[in-house]
C-alpha positions in Angstrom: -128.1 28.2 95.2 -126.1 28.4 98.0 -122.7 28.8 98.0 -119.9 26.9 100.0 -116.7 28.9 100.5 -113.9 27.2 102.3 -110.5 27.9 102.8 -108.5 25.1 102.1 -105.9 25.5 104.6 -108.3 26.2 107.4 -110.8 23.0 106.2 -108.1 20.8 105.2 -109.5 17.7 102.6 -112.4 20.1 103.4 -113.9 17.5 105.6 -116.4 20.1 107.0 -117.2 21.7 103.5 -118.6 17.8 102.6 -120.4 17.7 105.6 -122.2 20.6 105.2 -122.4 20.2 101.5 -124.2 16.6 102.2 -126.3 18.3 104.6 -127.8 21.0 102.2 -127.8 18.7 99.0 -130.1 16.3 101.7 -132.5 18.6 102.3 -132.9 19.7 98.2 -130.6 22.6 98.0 -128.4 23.2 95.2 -124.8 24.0 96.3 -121.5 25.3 94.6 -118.3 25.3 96.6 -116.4 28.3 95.4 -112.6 27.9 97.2 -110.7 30.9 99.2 -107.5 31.5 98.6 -106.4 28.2 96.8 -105.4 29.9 93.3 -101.6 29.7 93.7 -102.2 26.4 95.3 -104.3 24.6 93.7 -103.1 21.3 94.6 -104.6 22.4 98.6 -108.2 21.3 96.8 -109.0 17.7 96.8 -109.4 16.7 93.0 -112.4 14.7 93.7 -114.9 17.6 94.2 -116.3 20.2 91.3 -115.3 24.3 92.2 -116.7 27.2 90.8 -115.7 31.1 91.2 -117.7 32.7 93.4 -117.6 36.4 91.7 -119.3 34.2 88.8 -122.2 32.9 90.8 -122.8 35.2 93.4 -125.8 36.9 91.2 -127.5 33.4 91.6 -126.6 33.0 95.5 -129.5 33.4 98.4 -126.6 32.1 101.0 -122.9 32.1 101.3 -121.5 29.7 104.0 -117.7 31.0 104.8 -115.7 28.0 105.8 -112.7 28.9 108.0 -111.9 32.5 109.7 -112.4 36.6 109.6 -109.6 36.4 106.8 -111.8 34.5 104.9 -114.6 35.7 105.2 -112.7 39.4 104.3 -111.5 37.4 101.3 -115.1 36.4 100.4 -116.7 40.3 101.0 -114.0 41.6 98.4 -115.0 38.6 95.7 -118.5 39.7 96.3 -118.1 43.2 95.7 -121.4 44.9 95.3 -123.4 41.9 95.4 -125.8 41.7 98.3 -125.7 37.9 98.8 -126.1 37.3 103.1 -123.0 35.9 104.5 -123.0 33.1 107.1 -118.9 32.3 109.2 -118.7 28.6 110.5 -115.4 29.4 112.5 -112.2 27.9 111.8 -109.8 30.7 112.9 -108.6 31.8 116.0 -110.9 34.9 117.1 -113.8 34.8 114.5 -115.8 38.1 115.4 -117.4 37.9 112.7 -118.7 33.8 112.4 -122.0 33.0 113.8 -121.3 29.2 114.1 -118.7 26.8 115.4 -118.4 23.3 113.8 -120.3 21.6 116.5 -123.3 23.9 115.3 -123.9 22.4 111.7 -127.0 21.3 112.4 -128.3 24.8 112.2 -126.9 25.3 108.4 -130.2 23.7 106.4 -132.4 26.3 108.6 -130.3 29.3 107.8 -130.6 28.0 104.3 -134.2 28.1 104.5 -134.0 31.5 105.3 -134.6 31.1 109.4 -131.9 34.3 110.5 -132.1 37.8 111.2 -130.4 40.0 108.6 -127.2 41.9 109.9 -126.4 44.6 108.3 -122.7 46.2 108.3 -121.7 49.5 107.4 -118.9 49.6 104.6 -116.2 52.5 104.2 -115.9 53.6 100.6 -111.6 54.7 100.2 -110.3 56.5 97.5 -106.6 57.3 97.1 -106.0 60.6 95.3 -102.6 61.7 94.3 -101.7 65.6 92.4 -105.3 66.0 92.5 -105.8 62.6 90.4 -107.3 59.1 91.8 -104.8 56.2 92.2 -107.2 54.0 93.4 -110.8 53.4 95.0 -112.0 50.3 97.2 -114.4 49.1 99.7 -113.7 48.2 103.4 -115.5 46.3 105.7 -113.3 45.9 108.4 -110.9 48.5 108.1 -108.7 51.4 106.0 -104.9 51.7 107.0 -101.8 53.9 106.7 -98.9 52.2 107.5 -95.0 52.5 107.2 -92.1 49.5 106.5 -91.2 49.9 109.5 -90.3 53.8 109.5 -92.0 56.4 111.5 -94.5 58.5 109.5 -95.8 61.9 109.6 -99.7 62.1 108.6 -102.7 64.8 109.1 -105.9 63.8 109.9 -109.1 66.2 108.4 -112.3 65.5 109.1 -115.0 67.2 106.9 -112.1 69.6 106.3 -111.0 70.5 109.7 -108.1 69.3 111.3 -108.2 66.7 114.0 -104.7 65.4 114.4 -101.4 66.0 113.3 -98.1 63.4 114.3 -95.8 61.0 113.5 -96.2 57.4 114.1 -96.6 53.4 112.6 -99.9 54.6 111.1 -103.6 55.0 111.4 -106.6 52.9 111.5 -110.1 53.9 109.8 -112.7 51.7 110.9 -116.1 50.6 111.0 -117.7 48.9 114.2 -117.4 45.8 112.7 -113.6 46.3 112.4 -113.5 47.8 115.9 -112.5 44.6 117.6 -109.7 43.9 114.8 -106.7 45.8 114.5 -108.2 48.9 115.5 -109.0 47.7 119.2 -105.3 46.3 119.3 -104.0 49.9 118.7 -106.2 51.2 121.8 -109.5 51.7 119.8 -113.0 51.7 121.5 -115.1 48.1 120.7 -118.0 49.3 119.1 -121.5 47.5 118.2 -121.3 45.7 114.5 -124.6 46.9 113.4 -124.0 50.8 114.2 -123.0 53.2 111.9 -119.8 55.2 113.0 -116.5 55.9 111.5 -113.6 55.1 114.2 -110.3 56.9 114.0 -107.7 54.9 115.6 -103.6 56.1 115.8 -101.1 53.5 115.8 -98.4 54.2 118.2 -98.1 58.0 118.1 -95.5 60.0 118.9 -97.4 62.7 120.9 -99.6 62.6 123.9 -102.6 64.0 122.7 -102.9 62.1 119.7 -106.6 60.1 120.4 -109.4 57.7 119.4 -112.0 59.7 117.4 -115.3 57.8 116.9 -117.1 59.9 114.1 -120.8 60.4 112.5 -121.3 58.1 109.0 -121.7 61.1 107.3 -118.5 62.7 107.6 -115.4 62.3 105.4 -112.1 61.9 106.7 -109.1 62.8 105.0 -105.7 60.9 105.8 -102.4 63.2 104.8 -98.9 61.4 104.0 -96.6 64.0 105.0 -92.9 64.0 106.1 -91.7 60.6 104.5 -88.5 61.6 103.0 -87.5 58.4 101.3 -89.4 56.7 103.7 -91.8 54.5 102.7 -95.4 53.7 103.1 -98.6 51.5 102.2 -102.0 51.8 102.3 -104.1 48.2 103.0 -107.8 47.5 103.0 -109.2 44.9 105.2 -105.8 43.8 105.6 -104.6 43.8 101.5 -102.0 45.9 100.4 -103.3 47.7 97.6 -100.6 50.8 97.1 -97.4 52.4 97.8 -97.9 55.7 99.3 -95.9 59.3 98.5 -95.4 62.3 100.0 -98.7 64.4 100.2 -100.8 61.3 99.2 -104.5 61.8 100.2 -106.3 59.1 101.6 -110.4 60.1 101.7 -112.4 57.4 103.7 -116.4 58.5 103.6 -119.6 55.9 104.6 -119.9 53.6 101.3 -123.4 53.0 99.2 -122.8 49.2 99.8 -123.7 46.8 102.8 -122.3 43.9 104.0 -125.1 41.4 105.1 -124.7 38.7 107.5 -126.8 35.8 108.5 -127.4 36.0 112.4 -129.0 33.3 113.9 -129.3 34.6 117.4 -127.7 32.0 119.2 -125.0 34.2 121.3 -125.7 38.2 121.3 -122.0 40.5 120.3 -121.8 41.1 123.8 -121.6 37.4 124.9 -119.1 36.9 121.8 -116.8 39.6 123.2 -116.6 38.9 126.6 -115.4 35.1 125.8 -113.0 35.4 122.9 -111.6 39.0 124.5 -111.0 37.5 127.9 
């Protein structure tokens, strides 16, 4: 089966989703289109088509096409969870890093179906939020891990397999992998970093000291984020770009290599290098 996932307010009347959807059902495959972020609007979906929820599917799926841009695609990683169904981006966004095709390029959906792509693999980040020595949280990034303020100036520590590698007061800081590299951490003065290598990038947002740098770090280490100084002052910690907690004072934020891949469907047709130099330009 292969799975369809458009978002809605990128596809609008999901004109392209039809097309392709025509295109596969053509050529004998058997589709479901599983929606991205239409369930507190529902009336964005045109009432004429069937939808399904991905996360119910996925153990069936060889191929997920992601309809619209890195958001959604994000979106469709975290619905997937642990399930190693390839991913391939048709581009509706502004940037889209991560999508191998544009909408001129459908004609090269029913050979990806059949199976015709190399198999890109992307390193996850495994993040676990600990707080009095008990867990608050754990998650999965494939893009990226951040400590942020509303809006205030933060103090934080940085540890890296226990030893200390910054220390200062700032927006935040950005964990990455290379495939987050060109996202929000290469807006805060982060190195751009080849998708299908293994490193953990260390990123600071607007510090307030000089010497505070980039780190770009072995897989196998674990870094360790300290909240300190906040005073009243709050701050959040977001993966892949969701919210998912309000920090406190002496917080620990522990970011290691996760278990689980992300897998996307590369069909050659522009190398990362060619892909950077015209959307970075």
């Amino acid at each position: 089966m292969i799975a369809l996932c458009p978002n809605p307010f990128r596809d609008l009347e999901l004109k392209l989703t039809r097309d392709c959807l025509a295109r596969l059902e053509q050529a004998g495959f058997s589709c479901a289109i599983c929606p991205v972020f239409a369930d507190d609007e529902p009336e964005a979906l045109p009432e004429d088509l069937q939808y399904h929820k991905l996360a119910e599917i996925a153990s069936d799926c060889t191929l997920a096409i992601v309809i619209g841009g890195d958001g959604t695609i994000l979106s469709v990683v975290r619905q997937l969870r642990i399930e190693s169904v390839p991913m391939l981006g048709i581009n509706l966004g502004t940037k889209g890093f991560m999508a191998n095709l544009e909408p001129e390029d459908l004609d090269k959906i029913v050979p990806a179906a059949n199976g015709e792509y190399h198999l890109s693999k992307r390193m996850m980040l495994e993040v676990e939020l600990q707080r009095n020595g008990e867990v608050i949280c754990r998650d999965h990034a494939l893009n990226d891990v951040v400590l942020h303020g509303y809006g205030d100036c933060i103090g934080m520590t940085t540890y890296c397999n226990g030893d200390r590698v910054s220390q200062f007061s700032g927006d935040g800081i950005i964990l990455s992998t290379p495939t987050g590299s060109t996202g929000y951490s290469m807006s805060a003065g982060g190195p751009i970093v080849e998708p299908e290598a293994e490193n953990i990038i260390i990123s600071p947002i607007c510090p307030h000291v000089m010497g505070a740098r980039t780190f770009v770090l072995d897989p196998q280490r674990t870094v360790t984020v300290t909240a300190e100084r906040l005073h009243g002052r709050r701050a959040y910690l977001a993966v892949d770009g969701i919210s998912v907690a309000d920090l406190a004072g002496g917080d620990e934020i522990i970011v290691r290599r996760s278990p689980h891949y992300t897998l996307m469907a590369d069909l050659g047709l522009k190398s990362f290098y060619d892909i950077a130099y015209e959307k970075l330009r």
